[in-house]
C-alpha positions as a Markdown table, in Angstrom:
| # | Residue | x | y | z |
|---|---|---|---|---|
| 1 | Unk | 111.7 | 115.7 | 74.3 |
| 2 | Unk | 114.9 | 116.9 | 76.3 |
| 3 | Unk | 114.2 | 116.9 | 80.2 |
| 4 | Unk | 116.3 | 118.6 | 82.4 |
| 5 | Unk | 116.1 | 117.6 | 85.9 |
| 6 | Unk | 118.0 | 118.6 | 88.9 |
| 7 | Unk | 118.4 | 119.0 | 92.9 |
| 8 | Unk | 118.6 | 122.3 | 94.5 |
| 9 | Unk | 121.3 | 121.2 | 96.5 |
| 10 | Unk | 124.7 | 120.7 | 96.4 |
| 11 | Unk | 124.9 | 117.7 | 99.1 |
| 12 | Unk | 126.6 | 114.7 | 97.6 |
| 13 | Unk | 124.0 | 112.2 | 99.1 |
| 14 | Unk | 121.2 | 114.7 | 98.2 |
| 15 | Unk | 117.7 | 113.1 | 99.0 |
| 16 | Unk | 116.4 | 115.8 | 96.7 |
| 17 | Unk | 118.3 | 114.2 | 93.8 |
| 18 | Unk | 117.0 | 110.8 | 93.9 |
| 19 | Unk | 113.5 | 112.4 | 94.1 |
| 20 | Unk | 114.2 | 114.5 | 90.6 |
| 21 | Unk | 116.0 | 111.3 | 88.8 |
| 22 | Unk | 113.4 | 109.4 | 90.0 |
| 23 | Unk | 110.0 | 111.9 | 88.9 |
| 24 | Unk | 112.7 | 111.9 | 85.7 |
| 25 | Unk | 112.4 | 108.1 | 85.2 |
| 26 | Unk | 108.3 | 107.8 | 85.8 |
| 27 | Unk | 108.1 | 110.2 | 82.7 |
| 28 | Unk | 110.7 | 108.4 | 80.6 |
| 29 | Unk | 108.4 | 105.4 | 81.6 |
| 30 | Unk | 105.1 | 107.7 | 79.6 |
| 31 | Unk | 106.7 | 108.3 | 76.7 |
| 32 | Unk | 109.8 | 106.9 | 74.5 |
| 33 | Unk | 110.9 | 109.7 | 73.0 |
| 34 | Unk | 112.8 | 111.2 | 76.3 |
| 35 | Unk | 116.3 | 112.1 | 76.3 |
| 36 | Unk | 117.1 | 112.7 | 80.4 |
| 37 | Unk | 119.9 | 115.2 | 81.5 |
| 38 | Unk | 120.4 | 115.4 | 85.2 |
| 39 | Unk | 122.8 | 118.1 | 86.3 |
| 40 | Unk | 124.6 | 118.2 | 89.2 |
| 41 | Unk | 125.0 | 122.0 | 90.8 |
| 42 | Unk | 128.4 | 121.6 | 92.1 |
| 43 | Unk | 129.3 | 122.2 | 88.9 |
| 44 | Unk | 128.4 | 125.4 | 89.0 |
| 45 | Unk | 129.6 | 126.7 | 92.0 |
| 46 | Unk | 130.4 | 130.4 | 91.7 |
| 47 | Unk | 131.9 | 133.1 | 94.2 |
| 48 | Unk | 128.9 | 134.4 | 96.4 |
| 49 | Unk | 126.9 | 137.3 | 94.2 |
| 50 | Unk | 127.4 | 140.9 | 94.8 |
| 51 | Unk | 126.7 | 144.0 | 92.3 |
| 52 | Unk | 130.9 | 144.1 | 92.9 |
| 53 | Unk | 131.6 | 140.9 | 91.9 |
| 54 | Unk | 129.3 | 141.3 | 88.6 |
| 55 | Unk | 130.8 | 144.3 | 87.8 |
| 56 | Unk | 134.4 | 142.9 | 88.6 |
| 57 | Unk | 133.8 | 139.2 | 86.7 |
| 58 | Unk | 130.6 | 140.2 | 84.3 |
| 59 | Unk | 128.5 | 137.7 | 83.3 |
| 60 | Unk | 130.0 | 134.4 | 84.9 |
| 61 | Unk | 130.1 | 131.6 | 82.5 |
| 62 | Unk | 128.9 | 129.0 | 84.5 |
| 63 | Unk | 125.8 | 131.1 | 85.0 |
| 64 | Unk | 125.5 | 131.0 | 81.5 |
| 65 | Unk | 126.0 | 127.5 | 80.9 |
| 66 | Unk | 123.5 | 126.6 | 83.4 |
| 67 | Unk | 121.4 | 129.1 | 81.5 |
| 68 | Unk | 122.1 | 127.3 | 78.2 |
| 69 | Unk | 121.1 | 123.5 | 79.9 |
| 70 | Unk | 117.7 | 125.5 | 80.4 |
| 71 | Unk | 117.6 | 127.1 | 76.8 |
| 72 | Unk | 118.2 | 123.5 | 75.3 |
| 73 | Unk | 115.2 | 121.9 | 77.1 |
| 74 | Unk | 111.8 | 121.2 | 76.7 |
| 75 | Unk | 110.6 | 120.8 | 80.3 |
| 76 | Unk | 112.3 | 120.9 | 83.9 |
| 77 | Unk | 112.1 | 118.8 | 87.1 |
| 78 | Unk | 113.7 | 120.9 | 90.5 |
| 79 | Unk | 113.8 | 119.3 | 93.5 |
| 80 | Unk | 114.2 | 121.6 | 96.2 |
| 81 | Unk | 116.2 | 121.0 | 99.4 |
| 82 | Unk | 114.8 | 123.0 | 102.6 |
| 83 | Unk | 117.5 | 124.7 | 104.6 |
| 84 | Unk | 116.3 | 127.1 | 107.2 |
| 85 | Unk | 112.9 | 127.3 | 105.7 |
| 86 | Unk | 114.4 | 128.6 | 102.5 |
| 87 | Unk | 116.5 | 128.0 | 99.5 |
| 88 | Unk | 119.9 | 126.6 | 99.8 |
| 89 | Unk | 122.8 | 129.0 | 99.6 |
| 90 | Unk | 124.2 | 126.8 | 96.0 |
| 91 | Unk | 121.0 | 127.4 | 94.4 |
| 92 | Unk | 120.0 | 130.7 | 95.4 |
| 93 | Unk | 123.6 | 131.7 | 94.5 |
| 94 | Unk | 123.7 | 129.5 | 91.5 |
| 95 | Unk | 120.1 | 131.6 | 90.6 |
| 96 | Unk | 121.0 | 134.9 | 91.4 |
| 97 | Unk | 124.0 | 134.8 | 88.7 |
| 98 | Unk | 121.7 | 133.3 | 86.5 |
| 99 | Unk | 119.0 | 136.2 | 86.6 |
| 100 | Unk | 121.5 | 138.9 | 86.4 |
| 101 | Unk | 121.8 | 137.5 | 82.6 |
| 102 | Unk | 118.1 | 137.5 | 82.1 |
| 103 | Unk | 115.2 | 137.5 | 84.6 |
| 104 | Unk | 113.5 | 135.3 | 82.3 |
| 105 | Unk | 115.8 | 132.5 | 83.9 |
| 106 | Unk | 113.5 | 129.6 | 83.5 |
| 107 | Unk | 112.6 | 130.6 | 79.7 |
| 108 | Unk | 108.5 | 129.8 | 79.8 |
| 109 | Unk | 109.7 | 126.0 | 80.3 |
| 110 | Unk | 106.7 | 123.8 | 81.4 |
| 111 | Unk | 108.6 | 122.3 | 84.8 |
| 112 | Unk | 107.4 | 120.5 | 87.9 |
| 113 | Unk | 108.9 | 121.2 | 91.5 |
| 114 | Unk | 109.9 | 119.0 | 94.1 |
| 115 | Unk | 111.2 | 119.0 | 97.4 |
| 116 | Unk | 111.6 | 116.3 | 100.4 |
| 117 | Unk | 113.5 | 116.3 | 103.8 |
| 118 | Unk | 113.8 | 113.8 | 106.4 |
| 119 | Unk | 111.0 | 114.8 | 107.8 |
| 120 | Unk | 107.4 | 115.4 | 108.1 |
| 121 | Unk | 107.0 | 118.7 | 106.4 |
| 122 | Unk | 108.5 | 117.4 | 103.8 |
| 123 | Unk | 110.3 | 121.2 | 102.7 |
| 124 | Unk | 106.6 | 122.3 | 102.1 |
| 125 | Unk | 108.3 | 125.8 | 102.9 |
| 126 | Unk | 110.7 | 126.2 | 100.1 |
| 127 | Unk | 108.2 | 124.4 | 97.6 |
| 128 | Unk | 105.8 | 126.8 | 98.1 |
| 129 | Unk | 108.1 | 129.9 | 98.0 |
| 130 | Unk | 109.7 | 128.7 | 94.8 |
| 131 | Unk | 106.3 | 127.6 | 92.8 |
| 132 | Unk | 104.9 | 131.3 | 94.4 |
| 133 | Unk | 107.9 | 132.5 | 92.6 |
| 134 | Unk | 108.7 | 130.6 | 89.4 |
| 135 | Unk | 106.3 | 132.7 | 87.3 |
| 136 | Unk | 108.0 | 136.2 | 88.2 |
| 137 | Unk | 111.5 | 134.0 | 86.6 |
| 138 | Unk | 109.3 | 132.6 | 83.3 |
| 139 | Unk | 109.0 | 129.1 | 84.6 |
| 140 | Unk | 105.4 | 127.6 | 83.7 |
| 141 | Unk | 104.7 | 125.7 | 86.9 |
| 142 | Unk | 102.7 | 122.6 | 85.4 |
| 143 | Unk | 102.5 | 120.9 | 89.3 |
| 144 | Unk | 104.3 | 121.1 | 92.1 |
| 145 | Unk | 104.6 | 117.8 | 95.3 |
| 146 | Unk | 106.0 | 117.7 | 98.7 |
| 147 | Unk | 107.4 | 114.2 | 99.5 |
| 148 | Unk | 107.4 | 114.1 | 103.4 |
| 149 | Unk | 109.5 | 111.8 | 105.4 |
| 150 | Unk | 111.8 | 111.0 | 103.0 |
| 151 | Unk | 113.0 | 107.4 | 104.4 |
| 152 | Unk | 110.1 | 106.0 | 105.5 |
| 153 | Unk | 108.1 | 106.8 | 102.1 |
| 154 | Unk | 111.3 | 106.4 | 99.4 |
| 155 | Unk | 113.3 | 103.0 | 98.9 |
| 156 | Unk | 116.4 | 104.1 | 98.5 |
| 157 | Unk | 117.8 | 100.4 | 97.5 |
| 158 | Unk | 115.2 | 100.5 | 94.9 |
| 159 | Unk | 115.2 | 104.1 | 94.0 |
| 160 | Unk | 111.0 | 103.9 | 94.6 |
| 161 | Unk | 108.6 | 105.6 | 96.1 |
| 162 | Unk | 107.1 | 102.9 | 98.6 |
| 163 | Unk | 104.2 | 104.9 | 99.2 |
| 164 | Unk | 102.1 | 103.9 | 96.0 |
| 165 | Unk | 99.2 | 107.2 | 97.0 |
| 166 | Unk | 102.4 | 109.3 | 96.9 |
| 167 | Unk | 103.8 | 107.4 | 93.3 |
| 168 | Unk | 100.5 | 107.8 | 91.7 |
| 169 | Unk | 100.0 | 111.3 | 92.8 |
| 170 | Unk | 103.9 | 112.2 | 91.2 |
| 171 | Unk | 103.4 | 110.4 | 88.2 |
| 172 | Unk | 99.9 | 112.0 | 87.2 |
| 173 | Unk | 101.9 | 115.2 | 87.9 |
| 174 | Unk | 105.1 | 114.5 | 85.8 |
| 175 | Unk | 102.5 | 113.2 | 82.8 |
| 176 | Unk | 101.9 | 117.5 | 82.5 |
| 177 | Unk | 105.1 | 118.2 | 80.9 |
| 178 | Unk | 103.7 | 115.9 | 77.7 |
């Protein structure tokens, strides 16, 4: 099985990250036969969408990269960081390219979503915009989990959920994509 697991963020020290690598490793914990890819947005940073820039540049080639990663796996892990309520401006950027190839841009891939933030709502906002969402794009929603307070419920020296109701509750949810 081929996992692809990413942040929907382009911070450096992305909280978000740590939660998708993390959710990654419970399921390579389930099952052997796992190959992990984590992919870092950044590295597909693209000028801002417009109909002009399409029609100027096409079909950008990192947009179709980051489609192939998607093609090539067997499930998905997104964590989503909040900003405003909403999507980031790297992912919704980096997905708006991405459906101008094909709407289909999650290909019927089982996937779980994530989010966390700092705080207590834990970016229950964007989570539930992008698991209302996913299925218009062909992503297969399987479970979706808010983490709230990051800090006080994540070990960052151990890279652990502390909060064992919260590490049961993801791990029972990562076990869908099986």
């Amino acid at each position: 099985m081929k996992l692809l697991t990413f942040a929907a963020s382009n911070s450096a020290t992305s909280i978000n990250k740590q939660l998708a690598v993390y959710a990654a490793n419970l399921l390579s914990k389930q099952t052997a036969n796992i190959e992990i890819e984590v992919l870092d947005i950044n590295d597909y940073e693209m000028p801002i969408y417009s109909p002009e820039r399409e029609q100027q540049l096409g079909q950008h080639k990192l947009a179709q990269n980051f489609r192939a990663k998607i093609a090539h796996a067997d499930a998905i892990i997104i964590a989503f960081a909040e900003h405003n309520g909403s999507y980031t401006a790297a992912y919704k950027n980096l997905f708006d390219w991405t459906s101008r190839i094909d709407m289909k841009v999650y290909q019927n891939k089982p996937m779980v979503l994530l989010a966390t933030s700092p705080g207590p709502g834990g970016a229950k906002n964007v989570l539930n915009t992008a698991v209302n969402s996913m299925p218009y794009f062909a992503g297969d929603v399987k479970g979706s989990l808010s983490i709230p307070s990051f800090f006080d419920n994540f070990d960052v020296e151990q890279q652990k959920l502390r909060n064992e109701d919260l590490a049961s509750e993801l791990a029972k949810i990562v076990s869908t994509l099986l």
